[in-house]
PDB file of N, CA, C and O in Angstrom:
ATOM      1  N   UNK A   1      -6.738 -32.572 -31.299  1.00  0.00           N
ATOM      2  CA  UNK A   1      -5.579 -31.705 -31.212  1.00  0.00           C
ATOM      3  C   UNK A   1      -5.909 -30.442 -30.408  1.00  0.00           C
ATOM      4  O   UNK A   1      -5.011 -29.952 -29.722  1.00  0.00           O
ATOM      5  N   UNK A   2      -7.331 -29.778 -30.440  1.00  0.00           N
ATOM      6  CA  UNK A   2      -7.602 -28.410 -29.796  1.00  0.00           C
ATOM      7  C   UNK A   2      -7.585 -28.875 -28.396  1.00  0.00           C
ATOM      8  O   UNK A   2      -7.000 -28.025 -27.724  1.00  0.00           O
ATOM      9  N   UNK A   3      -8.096 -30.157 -27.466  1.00  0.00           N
ATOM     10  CA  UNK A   3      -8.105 -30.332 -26.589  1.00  0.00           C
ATOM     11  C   UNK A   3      -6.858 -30.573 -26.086  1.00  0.00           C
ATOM     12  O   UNK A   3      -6.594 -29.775 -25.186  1.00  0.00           O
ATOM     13  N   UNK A   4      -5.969 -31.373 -26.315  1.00  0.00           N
ATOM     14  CA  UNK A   4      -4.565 -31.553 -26.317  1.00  0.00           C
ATOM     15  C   UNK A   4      -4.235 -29.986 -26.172  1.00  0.00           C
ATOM     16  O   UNK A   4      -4.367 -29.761 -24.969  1.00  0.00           O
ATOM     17  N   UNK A   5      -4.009 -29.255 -26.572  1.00  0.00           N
ATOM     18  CA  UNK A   5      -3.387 -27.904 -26.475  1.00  0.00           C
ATOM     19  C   UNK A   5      -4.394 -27.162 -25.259  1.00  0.00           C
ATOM     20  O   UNK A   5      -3.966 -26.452 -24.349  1.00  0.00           O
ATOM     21  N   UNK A   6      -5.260 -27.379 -25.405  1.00  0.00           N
ATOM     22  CA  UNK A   6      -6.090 -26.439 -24.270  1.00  0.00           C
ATOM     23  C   UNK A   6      -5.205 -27.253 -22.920  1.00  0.00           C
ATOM     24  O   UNK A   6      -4.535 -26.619 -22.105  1.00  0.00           O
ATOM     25  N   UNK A   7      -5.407 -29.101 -22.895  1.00  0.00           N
ATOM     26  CA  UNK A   7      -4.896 -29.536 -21.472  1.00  0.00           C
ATOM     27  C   UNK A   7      -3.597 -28.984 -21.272  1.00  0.00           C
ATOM     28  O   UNK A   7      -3.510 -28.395 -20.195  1.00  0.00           O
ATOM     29  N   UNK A   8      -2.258 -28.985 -22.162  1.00  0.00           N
ATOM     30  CA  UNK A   8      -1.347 -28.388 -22.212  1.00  0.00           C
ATOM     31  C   UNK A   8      -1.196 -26.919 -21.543  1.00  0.00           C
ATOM     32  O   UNK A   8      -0.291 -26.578 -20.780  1.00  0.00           O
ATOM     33  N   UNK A   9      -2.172 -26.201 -21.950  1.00  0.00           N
ATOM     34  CA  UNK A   9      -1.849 -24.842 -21.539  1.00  0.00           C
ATOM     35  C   UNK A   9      -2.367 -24.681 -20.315  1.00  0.00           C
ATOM     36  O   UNK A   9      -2.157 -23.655 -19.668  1.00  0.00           O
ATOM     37  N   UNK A  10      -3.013 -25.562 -19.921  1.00  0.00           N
ATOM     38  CA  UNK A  10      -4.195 -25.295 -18.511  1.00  0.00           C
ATOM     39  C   UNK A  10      -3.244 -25.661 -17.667  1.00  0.00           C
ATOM     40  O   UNK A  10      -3.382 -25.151 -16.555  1.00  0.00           O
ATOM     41  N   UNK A  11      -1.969 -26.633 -17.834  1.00  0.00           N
ATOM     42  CA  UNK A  11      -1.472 -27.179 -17.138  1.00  0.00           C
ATOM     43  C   UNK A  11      -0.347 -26.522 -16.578  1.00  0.00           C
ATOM     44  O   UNK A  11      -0.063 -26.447 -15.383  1.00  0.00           O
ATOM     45  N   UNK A  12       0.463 -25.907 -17.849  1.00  0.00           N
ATOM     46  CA  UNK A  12       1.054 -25.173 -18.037  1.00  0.00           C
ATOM     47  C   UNK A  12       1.222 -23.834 -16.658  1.00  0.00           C
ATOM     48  O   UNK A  12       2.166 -23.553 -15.920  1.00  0.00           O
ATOM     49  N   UNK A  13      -0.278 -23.220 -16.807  1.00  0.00           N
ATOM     50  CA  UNK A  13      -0.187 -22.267 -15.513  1.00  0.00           C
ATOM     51  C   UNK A  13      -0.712 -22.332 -14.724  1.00  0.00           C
ATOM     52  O   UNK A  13      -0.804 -21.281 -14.090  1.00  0.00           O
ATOM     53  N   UNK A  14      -1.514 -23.683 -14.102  1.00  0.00           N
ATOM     54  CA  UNK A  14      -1.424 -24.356 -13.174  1.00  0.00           C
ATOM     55  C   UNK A  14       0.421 -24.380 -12.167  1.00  0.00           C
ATOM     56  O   UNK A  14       0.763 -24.349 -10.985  1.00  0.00           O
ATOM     57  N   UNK A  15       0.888 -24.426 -13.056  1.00  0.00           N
ATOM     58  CA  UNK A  15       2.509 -24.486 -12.209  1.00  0.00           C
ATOM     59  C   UNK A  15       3.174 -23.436 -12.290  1.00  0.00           C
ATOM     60  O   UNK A  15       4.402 -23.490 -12.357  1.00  0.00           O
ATOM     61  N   UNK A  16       2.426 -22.129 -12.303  1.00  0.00           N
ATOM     62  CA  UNK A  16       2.872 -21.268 -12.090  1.00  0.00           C
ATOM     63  C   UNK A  16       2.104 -20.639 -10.761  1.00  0.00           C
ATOM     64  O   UNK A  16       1.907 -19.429 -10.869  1.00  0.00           O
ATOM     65  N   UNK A  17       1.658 -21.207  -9.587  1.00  0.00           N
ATOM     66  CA  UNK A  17       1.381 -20.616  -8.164  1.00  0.00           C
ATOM     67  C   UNK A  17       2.439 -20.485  -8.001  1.00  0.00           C
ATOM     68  O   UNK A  17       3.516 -20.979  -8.333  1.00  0.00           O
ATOM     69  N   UNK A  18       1.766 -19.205  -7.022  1.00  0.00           N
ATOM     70  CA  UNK A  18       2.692 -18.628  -6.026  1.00  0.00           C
ATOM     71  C   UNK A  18       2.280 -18.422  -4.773  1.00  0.00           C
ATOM     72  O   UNK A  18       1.433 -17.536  -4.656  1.00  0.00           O
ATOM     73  N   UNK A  19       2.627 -18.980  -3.781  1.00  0.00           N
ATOM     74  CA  UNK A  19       1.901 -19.012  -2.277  1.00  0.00           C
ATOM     75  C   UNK A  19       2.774 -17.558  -1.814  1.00  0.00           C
ATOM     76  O   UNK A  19       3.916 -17.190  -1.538  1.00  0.00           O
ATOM     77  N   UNK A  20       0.876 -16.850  -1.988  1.00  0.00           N
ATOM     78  CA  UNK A  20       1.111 -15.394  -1.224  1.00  0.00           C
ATOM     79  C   UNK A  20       1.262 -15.241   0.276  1.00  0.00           C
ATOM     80  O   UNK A  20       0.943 -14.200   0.850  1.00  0.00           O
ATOM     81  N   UNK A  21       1.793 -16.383   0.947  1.00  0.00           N
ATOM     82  CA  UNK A  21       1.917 -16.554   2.578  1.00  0.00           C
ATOM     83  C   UNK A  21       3.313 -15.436   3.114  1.00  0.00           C
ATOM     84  O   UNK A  21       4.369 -15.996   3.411  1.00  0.00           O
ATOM     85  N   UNK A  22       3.249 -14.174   3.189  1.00  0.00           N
ATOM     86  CA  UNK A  22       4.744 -13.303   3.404  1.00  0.00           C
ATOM     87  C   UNK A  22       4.553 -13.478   4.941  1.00  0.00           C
ATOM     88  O   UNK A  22       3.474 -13.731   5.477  1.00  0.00           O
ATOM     89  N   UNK A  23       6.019 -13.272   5.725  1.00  0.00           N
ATOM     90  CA  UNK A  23       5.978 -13.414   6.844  1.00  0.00           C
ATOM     91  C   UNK A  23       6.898 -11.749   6.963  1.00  0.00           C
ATOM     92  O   UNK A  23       7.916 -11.609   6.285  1.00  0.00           O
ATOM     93  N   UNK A  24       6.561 -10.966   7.581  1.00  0.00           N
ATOM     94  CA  UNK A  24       7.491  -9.859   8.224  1.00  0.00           C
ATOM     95  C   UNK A  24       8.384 -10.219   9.420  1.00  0.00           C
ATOM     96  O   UNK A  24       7.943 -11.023  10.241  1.00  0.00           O
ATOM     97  N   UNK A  25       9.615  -9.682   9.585  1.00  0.00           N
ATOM     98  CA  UNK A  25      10.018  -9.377  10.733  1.00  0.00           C
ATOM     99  C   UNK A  25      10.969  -8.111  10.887  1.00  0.00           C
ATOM    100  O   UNK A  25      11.515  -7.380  10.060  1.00  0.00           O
ATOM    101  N   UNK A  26      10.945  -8.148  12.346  1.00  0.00           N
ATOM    102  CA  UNK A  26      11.209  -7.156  12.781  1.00  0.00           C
ATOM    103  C   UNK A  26      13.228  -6.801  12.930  1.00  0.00           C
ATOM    104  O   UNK A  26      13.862  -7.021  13.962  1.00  0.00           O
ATOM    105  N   UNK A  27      13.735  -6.340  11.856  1.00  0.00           N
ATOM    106  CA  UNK A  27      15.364  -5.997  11.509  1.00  0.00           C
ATOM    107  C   UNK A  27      16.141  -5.828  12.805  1.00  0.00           C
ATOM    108  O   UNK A  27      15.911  -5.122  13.787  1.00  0.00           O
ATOM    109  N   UNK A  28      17.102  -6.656  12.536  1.00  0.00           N
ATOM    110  CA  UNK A  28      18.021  -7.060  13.767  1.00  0.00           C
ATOM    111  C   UNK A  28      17.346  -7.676  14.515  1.00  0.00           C
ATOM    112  O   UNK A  28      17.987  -7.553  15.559  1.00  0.00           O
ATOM    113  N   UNK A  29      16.193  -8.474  14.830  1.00  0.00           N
ATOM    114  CA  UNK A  29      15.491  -9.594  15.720  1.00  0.00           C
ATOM    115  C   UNK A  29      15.521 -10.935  15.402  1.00  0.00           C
ATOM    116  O   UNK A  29      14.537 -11.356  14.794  1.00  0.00           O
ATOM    117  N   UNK A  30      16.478 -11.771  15.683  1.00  0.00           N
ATOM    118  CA  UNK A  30      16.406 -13.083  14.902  1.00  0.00           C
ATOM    119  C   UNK A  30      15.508 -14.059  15.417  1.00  0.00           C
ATOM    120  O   UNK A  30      15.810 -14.652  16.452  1.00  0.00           O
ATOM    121  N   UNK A  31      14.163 -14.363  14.671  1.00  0.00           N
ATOM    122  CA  UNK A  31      13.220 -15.105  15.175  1.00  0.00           C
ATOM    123  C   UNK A  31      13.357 -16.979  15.189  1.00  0.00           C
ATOM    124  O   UNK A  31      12.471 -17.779  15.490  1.00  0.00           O
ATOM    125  N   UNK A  32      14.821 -17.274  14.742  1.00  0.00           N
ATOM    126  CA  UNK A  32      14.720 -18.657  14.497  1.00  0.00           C
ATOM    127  C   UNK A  32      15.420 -19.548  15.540  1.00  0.00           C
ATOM    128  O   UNK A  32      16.219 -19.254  16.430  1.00  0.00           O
ATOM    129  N   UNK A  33      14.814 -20.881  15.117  1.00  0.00           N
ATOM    130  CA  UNK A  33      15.678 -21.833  16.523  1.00  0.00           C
ATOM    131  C   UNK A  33      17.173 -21.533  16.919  1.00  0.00           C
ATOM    132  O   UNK A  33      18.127 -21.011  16.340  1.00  0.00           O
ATOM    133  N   UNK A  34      17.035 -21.892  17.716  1.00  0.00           N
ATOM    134  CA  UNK A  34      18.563 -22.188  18.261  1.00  0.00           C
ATOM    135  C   UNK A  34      19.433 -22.758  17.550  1.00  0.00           C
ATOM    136  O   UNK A  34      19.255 -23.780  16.888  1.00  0.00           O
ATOM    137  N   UNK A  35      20.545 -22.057  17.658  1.00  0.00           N
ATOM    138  CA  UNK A  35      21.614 -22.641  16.621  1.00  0.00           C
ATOM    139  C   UNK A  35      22.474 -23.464  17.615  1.00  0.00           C
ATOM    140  O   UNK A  35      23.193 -23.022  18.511  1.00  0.00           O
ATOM    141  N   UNK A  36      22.301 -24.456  17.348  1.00  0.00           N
ATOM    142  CA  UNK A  36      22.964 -25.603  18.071  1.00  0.00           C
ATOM    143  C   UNK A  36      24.249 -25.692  17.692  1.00  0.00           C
ATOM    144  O   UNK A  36      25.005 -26.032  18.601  1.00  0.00           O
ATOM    145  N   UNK A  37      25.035 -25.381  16.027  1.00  0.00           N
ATOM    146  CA  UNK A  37      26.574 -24.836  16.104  1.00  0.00           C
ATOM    147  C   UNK A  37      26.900 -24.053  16.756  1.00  0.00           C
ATOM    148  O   UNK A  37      27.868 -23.660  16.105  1.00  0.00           O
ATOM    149  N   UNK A  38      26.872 -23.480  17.556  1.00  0.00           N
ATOM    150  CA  UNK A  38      27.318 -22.556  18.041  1.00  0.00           C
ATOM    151  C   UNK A  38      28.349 -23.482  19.468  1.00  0.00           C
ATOM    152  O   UNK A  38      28.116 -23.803  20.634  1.00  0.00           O
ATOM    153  N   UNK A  39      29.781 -23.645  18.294  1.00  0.00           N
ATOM    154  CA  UNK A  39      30.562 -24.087  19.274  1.00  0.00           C
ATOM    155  C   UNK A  39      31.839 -24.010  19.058  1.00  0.00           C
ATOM    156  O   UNK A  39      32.130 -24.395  17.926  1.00  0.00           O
ATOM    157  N   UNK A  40      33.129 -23.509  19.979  1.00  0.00           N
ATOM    158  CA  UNK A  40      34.489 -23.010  19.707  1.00  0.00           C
ATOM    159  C   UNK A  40      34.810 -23.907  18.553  1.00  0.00           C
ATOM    160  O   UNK A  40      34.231 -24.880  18.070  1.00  0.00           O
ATOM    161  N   UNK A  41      36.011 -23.217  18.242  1.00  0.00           N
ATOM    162  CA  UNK A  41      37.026 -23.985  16.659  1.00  0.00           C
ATOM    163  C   UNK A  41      37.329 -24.879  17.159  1.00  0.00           C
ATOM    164  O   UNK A  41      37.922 -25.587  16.346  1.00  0.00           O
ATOM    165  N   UNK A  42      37.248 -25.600  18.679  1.00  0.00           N
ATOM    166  CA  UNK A  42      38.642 -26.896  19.216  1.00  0.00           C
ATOM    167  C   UNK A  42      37.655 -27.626  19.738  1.00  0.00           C
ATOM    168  O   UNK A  42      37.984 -28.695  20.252  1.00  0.00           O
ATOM    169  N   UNK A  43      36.256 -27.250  19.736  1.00  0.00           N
ATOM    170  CA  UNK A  43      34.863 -28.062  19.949  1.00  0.00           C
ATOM    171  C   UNK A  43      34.667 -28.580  18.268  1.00  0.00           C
ATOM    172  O   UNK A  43      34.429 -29.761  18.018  1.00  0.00           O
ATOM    173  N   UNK A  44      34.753 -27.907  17.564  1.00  0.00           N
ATOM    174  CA  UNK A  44      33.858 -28.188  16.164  1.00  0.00           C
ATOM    175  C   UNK A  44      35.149 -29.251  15.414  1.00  0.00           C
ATOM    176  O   UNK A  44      34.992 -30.152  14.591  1.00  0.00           O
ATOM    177  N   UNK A  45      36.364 -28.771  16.023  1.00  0.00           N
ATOM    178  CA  UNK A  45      37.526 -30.137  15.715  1.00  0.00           C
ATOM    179  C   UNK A  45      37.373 -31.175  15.828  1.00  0.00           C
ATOM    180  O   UNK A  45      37.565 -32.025  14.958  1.00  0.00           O
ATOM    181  N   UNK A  46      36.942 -31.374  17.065  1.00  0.00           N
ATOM    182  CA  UNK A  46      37.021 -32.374  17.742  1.00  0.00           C
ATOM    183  C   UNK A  46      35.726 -33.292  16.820  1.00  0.00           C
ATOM    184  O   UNK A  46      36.010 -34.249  16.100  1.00  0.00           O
ATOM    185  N   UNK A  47      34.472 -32.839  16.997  1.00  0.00           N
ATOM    186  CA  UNK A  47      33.359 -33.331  16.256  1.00  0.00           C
ATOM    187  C   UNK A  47      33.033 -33.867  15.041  1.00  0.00           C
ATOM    188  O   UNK A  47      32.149 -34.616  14.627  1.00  0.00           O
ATOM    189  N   UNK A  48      34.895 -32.726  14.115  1.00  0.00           N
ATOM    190  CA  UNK A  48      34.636 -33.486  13.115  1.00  0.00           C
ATOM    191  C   UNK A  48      35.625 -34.449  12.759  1.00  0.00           C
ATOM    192  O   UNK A  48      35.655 -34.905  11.616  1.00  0.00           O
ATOM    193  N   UNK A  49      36.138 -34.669  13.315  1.00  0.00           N
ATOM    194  CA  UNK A  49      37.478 -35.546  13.741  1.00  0.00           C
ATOM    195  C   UNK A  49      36.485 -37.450  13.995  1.00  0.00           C
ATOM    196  O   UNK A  49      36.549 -38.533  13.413  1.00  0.00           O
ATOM    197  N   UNK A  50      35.669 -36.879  15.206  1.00  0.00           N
ATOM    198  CA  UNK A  50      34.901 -38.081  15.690  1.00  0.00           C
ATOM    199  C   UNK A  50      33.873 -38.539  14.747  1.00  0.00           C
ATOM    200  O   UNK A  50      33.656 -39.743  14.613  1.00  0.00           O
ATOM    201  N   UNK A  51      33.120 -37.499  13.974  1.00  0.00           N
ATOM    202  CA  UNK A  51      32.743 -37.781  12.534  1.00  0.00           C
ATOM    203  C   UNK A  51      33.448 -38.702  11.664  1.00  0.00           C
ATOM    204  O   UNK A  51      33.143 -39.873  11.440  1.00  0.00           O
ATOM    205  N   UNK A  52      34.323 -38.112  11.249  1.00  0.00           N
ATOM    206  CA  UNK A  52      35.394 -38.768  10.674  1.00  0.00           C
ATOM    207  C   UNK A  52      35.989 -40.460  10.869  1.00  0.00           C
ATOM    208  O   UNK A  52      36.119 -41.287   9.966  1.00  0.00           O
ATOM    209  N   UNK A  53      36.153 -40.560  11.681  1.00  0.00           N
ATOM    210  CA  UNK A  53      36.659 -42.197  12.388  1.00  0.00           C
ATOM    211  C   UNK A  53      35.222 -42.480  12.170  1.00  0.00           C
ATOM    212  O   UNK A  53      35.279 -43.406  11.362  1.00  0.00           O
ATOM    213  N   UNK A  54      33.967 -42.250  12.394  1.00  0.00           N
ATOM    214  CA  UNK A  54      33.095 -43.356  12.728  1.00  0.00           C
ATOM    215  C   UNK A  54      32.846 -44.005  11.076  1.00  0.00           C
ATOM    216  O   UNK A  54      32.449 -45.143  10.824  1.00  0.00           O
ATOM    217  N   UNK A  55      33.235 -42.825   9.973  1.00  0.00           N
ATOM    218  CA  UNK A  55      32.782 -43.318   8.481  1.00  0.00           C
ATOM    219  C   UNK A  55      34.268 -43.754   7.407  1.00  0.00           C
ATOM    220  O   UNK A  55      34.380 -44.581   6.502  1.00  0.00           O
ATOM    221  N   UNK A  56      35.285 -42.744   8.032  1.00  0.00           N
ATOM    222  CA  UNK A  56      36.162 -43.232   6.797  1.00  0.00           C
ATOM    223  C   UNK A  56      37.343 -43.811   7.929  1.00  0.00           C
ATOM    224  O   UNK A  56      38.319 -43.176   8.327  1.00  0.00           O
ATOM    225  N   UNK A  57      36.941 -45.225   8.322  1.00  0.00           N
ATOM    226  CA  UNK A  57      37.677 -46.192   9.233  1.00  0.00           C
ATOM    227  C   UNK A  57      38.934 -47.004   8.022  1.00  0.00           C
ATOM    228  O   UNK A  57      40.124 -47.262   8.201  1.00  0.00           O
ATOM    229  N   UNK A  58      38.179 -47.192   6.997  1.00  0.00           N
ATOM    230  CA  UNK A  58      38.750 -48.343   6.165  1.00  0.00           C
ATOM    231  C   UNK A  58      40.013 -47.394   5.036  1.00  0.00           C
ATOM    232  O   UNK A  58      40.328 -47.805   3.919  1.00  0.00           O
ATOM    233  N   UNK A  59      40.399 -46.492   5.481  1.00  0.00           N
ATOM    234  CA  UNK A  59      40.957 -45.533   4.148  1.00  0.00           C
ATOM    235  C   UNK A  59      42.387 -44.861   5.558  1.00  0.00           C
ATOM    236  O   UNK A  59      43.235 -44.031   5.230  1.00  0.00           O
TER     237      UNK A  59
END
């Protein structure tokens, strides 16, 4: 039973890491990919329109 409770607790905060990896950046600089949405309201219609027909054909 003492071992049982020791594996328990060992395990316990074992799953409590925390990956100290912080990344800074620099405010108002957006460091990430390209946003590939980036497309008018009568572009993003259309896309989801053609979405649309290719899955809900049968309805």
């Amino acid at each position: 039973m003492k071992y049982l409770l020791l594996i328990i607790s060992l395990s316990g905060l074992s799953a409590c890491y925390q990956d100290s990896d912080v990344v800074f950046h620099q405010a108002g600089v957006y460091k990430g990919q390209v946003d590939l949405h980036n497309v008018t309201a009568a572009d993003h219609e259309a896309l989801l329109a053609a979405r649309f027909n290719q899955v809900q054909t049968d309805r």
